[in-house]
C-alpha positions in Angstrom: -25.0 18.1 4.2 -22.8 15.5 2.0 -20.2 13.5 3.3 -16.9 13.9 1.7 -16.3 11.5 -1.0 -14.2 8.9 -0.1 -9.8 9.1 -1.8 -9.6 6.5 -4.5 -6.1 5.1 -4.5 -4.5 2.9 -7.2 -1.6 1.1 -5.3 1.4 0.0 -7.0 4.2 -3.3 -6.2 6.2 -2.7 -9.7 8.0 -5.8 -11.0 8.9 -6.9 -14.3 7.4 -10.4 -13.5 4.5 -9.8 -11.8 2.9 -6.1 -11.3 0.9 -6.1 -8.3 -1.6 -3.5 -8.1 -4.7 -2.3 -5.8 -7.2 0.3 -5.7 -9.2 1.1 -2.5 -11.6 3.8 -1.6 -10.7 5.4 1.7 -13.1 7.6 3.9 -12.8 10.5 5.7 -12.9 8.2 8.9 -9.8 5.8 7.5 -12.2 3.4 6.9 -11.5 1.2 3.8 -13.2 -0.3 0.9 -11.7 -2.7 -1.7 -12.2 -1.7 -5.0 -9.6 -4.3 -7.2 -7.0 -6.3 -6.7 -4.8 -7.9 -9.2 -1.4 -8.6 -10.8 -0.2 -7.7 -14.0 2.0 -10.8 -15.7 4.6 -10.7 -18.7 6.6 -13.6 -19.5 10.2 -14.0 -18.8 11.0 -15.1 -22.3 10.2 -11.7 -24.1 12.3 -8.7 -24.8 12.4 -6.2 -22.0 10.8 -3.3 -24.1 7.6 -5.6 -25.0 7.5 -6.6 -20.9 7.5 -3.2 -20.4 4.9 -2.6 -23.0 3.2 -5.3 -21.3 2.8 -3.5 -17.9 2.0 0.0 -19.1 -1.2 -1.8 -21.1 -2.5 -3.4 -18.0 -2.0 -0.6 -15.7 -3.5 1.7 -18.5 -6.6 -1.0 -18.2 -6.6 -0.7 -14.3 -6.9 3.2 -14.5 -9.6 3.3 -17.6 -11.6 0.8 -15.5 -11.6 2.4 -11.9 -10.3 5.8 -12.1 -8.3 6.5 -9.1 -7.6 10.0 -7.7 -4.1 9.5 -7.2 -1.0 6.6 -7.6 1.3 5.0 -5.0 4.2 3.0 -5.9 6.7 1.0 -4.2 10.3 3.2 -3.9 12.8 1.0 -5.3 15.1 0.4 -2.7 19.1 -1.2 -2.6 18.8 -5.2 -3.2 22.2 -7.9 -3.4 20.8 -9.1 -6.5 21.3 -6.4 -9.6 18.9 -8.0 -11.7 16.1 -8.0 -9.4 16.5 -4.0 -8.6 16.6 -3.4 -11.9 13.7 -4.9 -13.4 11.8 -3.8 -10.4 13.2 0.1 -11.4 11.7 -0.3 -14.5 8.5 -1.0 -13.9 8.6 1.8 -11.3 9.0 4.2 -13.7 6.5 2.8 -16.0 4.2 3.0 -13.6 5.2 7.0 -12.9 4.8 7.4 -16.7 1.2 6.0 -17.1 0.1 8.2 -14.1 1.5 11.4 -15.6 -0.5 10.0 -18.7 -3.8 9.9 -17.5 -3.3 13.4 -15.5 -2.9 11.9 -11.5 -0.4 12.9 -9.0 1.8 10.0 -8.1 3.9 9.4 -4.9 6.2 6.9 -3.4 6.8 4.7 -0.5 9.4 2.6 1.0 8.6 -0.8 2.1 8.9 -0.1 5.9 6.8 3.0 5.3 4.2 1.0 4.3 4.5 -2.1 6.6 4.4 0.4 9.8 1.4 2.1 8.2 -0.4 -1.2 7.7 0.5 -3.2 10.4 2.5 -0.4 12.8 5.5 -2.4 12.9 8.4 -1.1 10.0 10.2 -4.6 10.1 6.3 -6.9 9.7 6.7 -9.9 7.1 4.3 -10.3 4.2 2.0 -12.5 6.2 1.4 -10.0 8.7 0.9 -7.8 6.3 -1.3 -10.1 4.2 -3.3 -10.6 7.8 -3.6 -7.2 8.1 -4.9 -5.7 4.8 -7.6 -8.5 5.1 -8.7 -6.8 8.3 -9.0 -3.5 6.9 -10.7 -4.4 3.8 -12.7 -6.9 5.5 -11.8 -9.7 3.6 -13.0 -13.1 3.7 -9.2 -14.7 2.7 -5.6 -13.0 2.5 -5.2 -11.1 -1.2 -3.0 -13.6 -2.9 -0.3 -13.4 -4.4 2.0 -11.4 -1.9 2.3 -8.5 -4.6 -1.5 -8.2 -4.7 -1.4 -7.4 -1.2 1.5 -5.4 -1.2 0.2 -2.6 -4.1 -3.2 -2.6 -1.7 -1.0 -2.0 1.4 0.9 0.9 -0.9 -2.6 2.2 -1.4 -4.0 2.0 2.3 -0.6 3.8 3.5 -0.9 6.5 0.9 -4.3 7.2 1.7 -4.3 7.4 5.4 -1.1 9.1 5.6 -1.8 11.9 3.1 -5.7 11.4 2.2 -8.9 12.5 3.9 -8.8 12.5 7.6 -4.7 12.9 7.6 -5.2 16.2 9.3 -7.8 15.6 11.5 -6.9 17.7 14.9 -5.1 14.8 17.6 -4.6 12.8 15.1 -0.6 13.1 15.3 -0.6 11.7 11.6 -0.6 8.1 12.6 -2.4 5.9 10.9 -5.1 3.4 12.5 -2.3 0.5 12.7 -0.2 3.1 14.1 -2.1 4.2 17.0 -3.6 0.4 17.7 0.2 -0.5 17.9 1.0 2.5 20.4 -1.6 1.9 22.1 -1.3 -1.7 22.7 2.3 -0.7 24.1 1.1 2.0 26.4 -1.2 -0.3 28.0 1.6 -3.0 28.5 3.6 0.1 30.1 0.9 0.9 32.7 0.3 -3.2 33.4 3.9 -3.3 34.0 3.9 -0.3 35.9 1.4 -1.4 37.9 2.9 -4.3 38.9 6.0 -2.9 39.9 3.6 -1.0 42.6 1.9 -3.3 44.0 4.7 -6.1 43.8 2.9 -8.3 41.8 
């Protein structure tokens, strides 16, 4: 009998600036594979509707080459600076658009969505997030830039909160991050509990 073939997920950090994206092949078991990892660039001197051009060509590349199943982008969230929210807005919905092109369901995450899934802490900073998708994917280095690792943490948390093995029976929904973070705080419970017993 066949395994099930494994969710490939095309991960998503819009910007105007630089694009991050990530695709990752996820198994029934949560287990992770790294597919590509990249950022799409346009330059600050050209008009916004060419940078926008810009990003729907590369993302259109990223989905001809590897063919994910289904998209995961960052949801813009409320930022002080205008600009920045805007630009990054843009390029969301560019990247809605060229999914609805090519045919794929598309879905979005907040940022502390994605940090608890990856590293089961909601407030993590990029490095332990960097740290963490290295683990998962077995890499050798951190995915540089930040954004690169970023659109692949979009992608892990996608897959393992909606893909194969989201509904497996005890699994409570958490992802791996998730349960190795409760866990690590139910065994500090008992240790302190224990303690308390024995006066320690």
């Amino acid at each position: 009998m066949s395994s099930r073939p494994p969710l490939r997920v095309l991960g998503i950090d819009p910007g105007l600036t630089r694009c991050g994206v990530g695709v990752v092949d996820v198994a029934a078991d949560r287990s992770a594979r790294l597919v590509h990892v990249g950022v799409i660039r346009s330059a600050t001197d050209l008009p916004i509707e060419r940078r926008l051009a810009t990003i729907a060509a590369g993302l259109r590349e990223v989905l001809d080459a590897h063919a994910p199943h289904v998209v995961a982008v960052e949801r813009v969230f409320a930022q002080d600076n205008r600009h920045t929210v805007m630009g990054t807005a843009q390029a969301s919905g560019i990247a809605l658009l060229v999914a609805a092109e090519h045919g794929l369901p598309a879905a979005t995450h907040t940022p502390s969505e994605v940090k608890a899934a990856v590293t089961g802490y909601g407030s993590a900073d990029k490095r332990q997030v960097q740290t963490m998708v290295a683990r998962v994917l077995r890499l050798d280095e951190l995915p540089q830039p930040a954004d690169a690792a970023d659109a692949l943490a979009l992608a892990l948390c996608h897959a393992w909160r909606s893909g194969p093995g989201s509904s497996i029976p005890g699994a409570e929904a958490l992802t791996p991050a998730q349960r190795a973070w409760r866990e690590a705080e139910q065994r500090s419970t008992r240790v302190a509990r224990t303690k308390m017993r024995t006066g320690a």
